[in-house]
N, C-alpha and C positions, 0 to 999 in steps of 0.2 A: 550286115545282112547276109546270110545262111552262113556265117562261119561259126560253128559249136563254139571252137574257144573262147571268142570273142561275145557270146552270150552272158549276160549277166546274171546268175543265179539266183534263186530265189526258196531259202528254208524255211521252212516254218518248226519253231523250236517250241518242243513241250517238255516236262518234269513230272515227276512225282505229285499228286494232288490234280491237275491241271484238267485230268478226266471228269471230273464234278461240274466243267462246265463245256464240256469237250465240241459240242453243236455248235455253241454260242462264238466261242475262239473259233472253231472254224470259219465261220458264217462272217467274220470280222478278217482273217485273216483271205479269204477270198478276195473281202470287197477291199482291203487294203492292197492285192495284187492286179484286181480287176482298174485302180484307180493309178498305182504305176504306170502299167501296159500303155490304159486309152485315153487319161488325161490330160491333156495338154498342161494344164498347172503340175502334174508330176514331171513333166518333162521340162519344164521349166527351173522346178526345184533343184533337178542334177545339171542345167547347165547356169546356175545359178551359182555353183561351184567350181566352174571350170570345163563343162563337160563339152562337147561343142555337139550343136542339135543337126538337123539334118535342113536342106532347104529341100524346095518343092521340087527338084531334080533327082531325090534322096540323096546325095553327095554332100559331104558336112560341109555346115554353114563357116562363113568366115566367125570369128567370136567375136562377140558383142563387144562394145567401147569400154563397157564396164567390166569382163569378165576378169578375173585374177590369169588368163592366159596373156593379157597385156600387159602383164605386168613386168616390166625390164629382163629379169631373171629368165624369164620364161621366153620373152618376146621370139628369139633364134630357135626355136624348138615348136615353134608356130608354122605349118604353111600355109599359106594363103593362098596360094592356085595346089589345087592335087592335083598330081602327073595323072595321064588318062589311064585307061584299062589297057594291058595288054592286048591283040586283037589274037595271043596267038593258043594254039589249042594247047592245055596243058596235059601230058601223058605221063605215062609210070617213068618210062624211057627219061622224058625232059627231066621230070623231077625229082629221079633218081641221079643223074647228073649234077643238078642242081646244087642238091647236099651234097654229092664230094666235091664238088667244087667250091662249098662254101666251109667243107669241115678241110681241104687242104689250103686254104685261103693263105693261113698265119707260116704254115711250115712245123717245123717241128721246135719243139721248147727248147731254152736254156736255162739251167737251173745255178745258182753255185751257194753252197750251202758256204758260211763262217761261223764255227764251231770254239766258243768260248770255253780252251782245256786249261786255263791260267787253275791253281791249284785252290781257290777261294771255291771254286764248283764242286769241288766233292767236300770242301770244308763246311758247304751251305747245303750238302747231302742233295745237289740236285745233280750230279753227275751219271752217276749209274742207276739202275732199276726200272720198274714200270714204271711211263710217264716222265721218265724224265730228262736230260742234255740229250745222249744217246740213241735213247732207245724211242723220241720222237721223231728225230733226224732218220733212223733206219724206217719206222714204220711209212713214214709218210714220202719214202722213195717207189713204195709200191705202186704210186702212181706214173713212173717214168716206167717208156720203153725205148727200145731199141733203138728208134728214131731222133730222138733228143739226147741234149748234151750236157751233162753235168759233173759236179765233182765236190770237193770237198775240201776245205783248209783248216788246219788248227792256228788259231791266232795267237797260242801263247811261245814269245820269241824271243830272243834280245833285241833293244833296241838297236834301229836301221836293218837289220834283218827281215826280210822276205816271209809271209805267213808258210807253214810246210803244206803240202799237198797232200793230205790221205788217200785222197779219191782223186788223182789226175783230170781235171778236167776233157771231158770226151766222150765219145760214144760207146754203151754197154749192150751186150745182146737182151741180156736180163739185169737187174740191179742188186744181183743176190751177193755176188765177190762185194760190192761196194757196200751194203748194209755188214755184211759179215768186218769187214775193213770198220768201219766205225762201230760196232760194238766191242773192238780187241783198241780202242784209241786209246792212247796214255792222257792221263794229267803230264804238265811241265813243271817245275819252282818256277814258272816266268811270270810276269805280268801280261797279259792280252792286248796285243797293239789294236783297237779295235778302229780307231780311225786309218790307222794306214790297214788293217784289212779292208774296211769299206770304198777305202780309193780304189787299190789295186781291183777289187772285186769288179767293180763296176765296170772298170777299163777292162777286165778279161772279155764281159758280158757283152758291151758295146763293138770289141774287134770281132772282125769277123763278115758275113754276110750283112751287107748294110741294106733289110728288109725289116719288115711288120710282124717278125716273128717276137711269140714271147719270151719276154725276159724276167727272170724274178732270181732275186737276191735273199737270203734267206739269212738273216743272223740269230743266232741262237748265245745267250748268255746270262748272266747273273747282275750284272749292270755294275759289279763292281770298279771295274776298269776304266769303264766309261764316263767315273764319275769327275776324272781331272781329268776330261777333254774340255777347255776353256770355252765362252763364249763365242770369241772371233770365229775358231774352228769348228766351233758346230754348227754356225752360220754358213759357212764355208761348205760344210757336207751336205747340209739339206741345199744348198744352192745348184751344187754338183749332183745329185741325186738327181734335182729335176731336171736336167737338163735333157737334151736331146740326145740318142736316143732313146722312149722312156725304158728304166728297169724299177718294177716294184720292187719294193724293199719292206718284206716279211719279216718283224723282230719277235722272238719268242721269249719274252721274260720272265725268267725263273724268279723272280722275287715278287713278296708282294706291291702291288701300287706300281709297277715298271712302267705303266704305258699313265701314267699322270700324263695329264693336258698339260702340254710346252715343255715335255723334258724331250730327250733326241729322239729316244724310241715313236715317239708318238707324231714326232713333225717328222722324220724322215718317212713314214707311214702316208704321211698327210700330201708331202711332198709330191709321193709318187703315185699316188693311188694302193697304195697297199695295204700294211695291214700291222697294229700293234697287239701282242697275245702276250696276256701273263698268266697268273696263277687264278685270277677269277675265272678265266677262259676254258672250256675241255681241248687244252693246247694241243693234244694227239688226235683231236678228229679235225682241229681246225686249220693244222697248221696241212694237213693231206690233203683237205680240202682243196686250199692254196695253192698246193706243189699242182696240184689234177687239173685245177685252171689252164696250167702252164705245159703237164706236160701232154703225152702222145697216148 
């Protein structure tokens, strides 16, 4: 009740030809709006689906026995008493407060990008240019500032060897040295340790401030590497992944079909709540997107 957003719209949609009867559609299109609004059987209709009606107090009704809001899944997402009205007077002041203290709630982001430079990436021409390893990794730092802490590792190394750090994990005033840093990044002849990047990643992620701030892990690659990571072991990552504290784990697959349903990209995604992007995807608006989630 009086809040616009929460109004339900109502268009009435015409076409090419539609003028030939233009009185008659409207005069139908009224009484179909005039039968939503004051019906009762329309109001029935939408909580007939879940909607929950109002009782004679206007305060929404508890849901009927039969509504699909009872239904298991749902049931925790149900309240059955509403908290009362605040009694207190809302001002520009309060509610201006309000929002920063609900936009500094989280803190500020943690990012840590893993950067798949194993030599297969420029062999499969997704290394350099528009769109592609690089140069989606720089664009979609534009969404970090000052405030937030991020960095960068190439994963291609010798085995038992440490991922390198291009981007030191850390705070930047701006994120221009660190995109300029990963567009000058070398390929390696290595192979990409990609599960012992995602351990150590994690643990960066997790030390630190043990708060509600966000975390997002970002791997970027070709899926080559990953493809003799055995079963036991990728059991093992997505188990690690979920744990507590959470970090999304954003993978970007440069090949086609990378995020198939039950390969790692797509369960460490599922894991966490995040997210699998390949080449069906616009991987450069979406993967920004993600970071912007996260950062400041």
């Amino acid at each position: 009740s009086d809040v616009p957003v929460l109004d339900l719209p109502f268009v009435q949609v015409t076409w090419r030809g539609a003028e030939r009867d233009a009185d008659e559609r409207a005069a139908a299109v009224r009484d179909f709006h005039r039968w939503l609004s004051d019906d009762p059987g329309a109001q029935r209709q939408f909580t007939d689906d879940g909607f929950r009606g109002a009782g004679r107090d206007e305060r929404p009704a508890p849901p009927r026995k039969d509504s699909p809001l009872r239904a298991g899944a749902n049931e925790r997402a149900v309240r059955e008493q509403i908290p009362p009205r605040s009694g207190e007077t809302v001002t520009a002041a309060s509610l201006t407060d309000t929002l920063r203290r609900y936009r500094e709630a989280l803190g500020p982001g943690r990012v840590l990008y893993l950067l798949d430079n194993s030599t297969s990436m420029t062999d499969s021409q997704v290394w350099e240019g528009q769109g592609r390893a690089k140069d989606v990794v720089a664009r979609s730092m534009s969404s970090l500032g000052p405030k937030d802490t991020y960095g960068v590792r190439l994963l291609a190394v010798k085995k038992g060897e440490k991922a390198t750090d291009a981007v030191p994990f850390g705070a930047y005033a701006t994120p221009d040295g660190a995109r300029r840093t990963v567009a000058g990044a070398p390929v390696a002849d290595l192979d990409a340790r990609v599960a012992d990047g995602i351990r150590a990643g994690l643990a960066t992620l997790r030390d630190g401030p043990s708060d509600d701030r966000p975390r997002l892990l970002v791997l970027v690659t070709d899926d080559e590497d990953s493809a003799g990571i055995g079963k036991r072991e990728r059991d093992t990552l997505v188990a690690d992944a979920a744990a507590a504290p959470l970090v999304r784990i954003v993978t970007v697959s440069l090949r086609n079909g990378g995020c198939a349903p039950g390969g790692l990209d797509d369960r460490l995604g599922e894991a966490t709540g995040g997210r699998c992007l390949d080449l069906s995807d616009d991987i450069t608006t979406e993967l920004a997107a993600e970071v912007a989630k996260t950062g400041t």
